[in-house]
C-alpha positions as CSV (number, residue, x, y, z in Angstrom):
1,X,68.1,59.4,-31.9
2,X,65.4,57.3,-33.4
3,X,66.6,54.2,-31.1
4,X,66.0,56.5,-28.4
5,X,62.8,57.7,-29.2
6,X,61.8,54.2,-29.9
7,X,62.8,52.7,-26.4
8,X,61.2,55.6,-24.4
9,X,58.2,54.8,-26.5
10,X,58.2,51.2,-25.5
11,X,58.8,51.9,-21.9
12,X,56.0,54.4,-22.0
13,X,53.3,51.1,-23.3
14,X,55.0,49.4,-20.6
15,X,53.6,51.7,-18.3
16,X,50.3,52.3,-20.1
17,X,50.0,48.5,-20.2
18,X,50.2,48.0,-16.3
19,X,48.5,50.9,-15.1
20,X,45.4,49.9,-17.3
21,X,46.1,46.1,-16.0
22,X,45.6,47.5,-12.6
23,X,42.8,49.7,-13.2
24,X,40.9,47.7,-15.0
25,X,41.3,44.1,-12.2
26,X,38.4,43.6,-10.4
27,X,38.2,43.9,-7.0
28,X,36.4,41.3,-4.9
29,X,35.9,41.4,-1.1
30,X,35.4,38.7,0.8
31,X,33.5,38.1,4.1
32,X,33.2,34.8,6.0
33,X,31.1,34.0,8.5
34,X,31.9,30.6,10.6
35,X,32.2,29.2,14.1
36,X,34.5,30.9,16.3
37,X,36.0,27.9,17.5
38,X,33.0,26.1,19.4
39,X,34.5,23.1,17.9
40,X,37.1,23.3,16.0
41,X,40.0,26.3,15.5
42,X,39.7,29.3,13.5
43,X,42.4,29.4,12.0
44,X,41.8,25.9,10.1
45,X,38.9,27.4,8.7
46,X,40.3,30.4,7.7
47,X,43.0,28.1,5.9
48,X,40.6,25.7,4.3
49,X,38.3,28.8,2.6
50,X,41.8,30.2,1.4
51,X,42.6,27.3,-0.2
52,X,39.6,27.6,-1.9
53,X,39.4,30.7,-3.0
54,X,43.0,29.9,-4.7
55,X,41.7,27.1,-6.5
56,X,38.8,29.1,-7.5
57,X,40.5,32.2,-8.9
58,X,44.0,29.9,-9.6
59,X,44.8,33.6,-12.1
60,X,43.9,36.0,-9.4
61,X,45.9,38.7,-11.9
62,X,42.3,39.9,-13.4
63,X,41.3,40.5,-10.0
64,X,42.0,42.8,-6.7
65,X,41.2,39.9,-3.3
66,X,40.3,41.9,-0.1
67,X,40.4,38.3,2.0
68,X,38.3,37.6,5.1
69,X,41.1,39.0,7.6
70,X,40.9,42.3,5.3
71,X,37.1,42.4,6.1
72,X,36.1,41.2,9.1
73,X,36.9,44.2,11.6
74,X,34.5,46.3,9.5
75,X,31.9,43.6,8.8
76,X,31.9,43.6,13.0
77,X,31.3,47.4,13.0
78,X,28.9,46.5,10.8
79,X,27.0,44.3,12.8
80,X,27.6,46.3,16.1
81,X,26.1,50.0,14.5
82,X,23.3,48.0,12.7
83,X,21.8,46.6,16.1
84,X,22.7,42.4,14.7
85,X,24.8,41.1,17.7
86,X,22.4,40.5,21.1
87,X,24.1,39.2,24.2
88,X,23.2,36.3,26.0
89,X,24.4,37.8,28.5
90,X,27.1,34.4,30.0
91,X,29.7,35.4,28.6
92,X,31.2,37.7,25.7
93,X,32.1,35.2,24.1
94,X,28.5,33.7,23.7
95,X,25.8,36.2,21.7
96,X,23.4,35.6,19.1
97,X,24.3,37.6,15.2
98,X,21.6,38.0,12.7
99,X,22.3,37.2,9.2
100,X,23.1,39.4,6.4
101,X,20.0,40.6,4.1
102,X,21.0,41.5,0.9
103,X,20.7,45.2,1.7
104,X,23.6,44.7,4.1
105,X,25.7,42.5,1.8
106,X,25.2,45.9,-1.1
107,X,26.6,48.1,1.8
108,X,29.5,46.0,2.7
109,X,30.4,45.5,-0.9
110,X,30.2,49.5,-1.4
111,X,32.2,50.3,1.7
112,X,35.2,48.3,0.4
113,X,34.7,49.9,-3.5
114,X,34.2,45.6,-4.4
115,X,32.8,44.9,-8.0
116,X,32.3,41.4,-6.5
117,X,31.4,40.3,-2.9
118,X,31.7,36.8,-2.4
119,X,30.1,35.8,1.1
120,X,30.7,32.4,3.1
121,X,28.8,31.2,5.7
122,X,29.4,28.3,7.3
123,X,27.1,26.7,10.1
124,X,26.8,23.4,12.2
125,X,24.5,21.2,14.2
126,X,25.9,20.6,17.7
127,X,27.7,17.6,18.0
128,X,26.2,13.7,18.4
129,X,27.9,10.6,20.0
130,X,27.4,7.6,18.8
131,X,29.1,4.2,20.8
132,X,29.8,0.8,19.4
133,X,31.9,-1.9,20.4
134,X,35.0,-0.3,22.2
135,X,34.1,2.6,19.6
136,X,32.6,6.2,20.3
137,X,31.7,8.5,17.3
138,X,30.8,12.3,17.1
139,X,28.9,13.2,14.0
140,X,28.1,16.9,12.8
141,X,26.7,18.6,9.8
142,X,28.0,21.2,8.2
143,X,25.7,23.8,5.9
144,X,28.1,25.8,3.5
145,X,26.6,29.0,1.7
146,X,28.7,30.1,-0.7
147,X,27.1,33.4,-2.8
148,X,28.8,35.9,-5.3
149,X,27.2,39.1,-4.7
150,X,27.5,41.5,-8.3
151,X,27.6,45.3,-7.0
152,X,26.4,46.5,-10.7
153,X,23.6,43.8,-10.7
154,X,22.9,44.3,-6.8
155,X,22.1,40.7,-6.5
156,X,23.9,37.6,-6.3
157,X,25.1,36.1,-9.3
158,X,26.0,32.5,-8.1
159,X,24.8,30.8,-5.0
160,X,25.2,27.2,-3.2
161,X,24.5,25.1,-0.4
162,X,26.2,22.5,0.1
163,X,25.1,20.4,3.2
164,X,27.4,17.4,4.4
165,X,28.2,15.4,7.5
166,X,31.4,14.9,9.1
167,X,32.2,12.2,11.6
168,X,35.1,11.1,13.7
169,X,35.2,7.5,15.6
170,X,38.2,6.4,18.0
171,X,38.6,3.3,20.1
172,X,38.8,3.3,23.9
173,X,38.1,6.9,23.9
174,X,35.8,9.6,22.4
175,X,35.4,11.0,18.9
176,X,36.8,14.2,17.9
177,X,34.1,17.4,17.6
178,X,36.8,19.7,16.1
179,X,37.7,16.5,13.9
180,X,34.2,15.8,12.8
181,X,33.0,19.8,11.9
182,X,36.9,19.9,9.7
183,X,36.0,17.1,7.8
184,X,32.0,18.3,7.5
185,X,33.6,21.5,6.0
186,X,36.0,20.2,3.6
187,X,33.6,18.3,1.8
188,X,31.6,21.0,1.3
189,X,33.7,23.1,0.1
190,X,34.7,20.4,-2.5
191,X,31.1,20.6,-3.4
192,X,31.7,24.3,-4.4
193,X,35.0,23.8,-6.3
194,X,33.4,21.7,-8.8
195,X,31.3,25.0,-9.6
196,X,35.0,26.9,-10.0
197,X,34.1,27.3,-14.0
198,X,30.6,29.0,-12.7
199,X,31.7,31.1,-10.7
200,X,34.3,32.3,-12.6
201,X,31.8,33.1,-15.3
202,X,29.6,34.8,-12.8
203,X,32.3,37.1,-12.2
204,X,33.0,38.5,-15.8
């Protein structure tokens, strides 16, 4: 009888134990705003902030990730009921979007219930050509934002700016925009990794 007792009683702080675990994680949205493939695909960019974001929060257990695919149907809404997308009016693919003021970063965090709201924004100059002997180079740079928004705070807790320059030269032929923003990006985002330790901190 008392063996019995005893394992229902550990099964029952098995329980206790994860359901706390779970209510207690943090939970931190995420909203990225990049290129739409002017020069390079989305979906590298996508890839490149998600590897990221793993490095960053390598023990993601202490915290609940609502990632940039999770977010960025509302963030539109968001943009589109708030008047911060104008047409230019050539094609829908082409419009001008204002960017986010703090007020509209503490509503976005409170829509998704976030503790955290970590927000990426990447941006790039058009592209310039360069040509040397039986060379031709396209050169681009990249401005990273990356900012960790603290709902109970409401301000951000850790911010950087990383601004680099990617390039990519070929022979008999031209350089590679798509090529040149990638490699722009990833150093950037190298730039922010080294503050993994930072942000982490920022987050407690």
């Amino acid at each position: 009888m008392l063996k019995k007792l005893f394992s229902v009683l550990c099964i029952a702080t098995v329980f206790l134990f994860v359901a706390n675990s779970q209510a207690s994680a943090a939970k931190v949205a995420v909203v990225l705003d990049a290129p739409t493939g002017t020069f390079t695909e989305p979906e590298k960019i996508y890839k490149h902030v998600h590897d990221l974001l793993d490095k960053i929060l390598q023990d993601s257990s202490g915290y609940e990730i609502l990632l940039p695919s999770d977010t960025e149907s509302y963030v539109q809404v968001y943009r589109e009921e708030n008047d911060m997308i104008s047409s230019t009016g050539a094609d829908e693919g082409e419009h001008d979007e204002q960017w986010f003021k703090k007020k509209d970063i503490d509503n976005i965090c409170k829509h998704f219930g976030g503790n955290y709201l970590i927000y990426i924004r990447i941006t790039s100059t058009a592209p310039k050509t360069s040509i040397g002997w039986f060379t031709s180079s396209k050169k681009i740079n990249v401005v990273t934002d990356f900012r960790v928004w603290s709902n109970s705070k409401k301000d951000f807790v850790y911010m950087k700016r990383a601004t680099t320059t990617g390039s990519s030269t070929t022979i008999y032929g031209e350089g590679s925009s798509s090529r040149a923003l990638e490699k722009g990006l990833k150093k950037g985002l190298q730039e922010i990794e080294k503050d993994a330790s930072k942000i982490l901190e920022a987050m407690q």
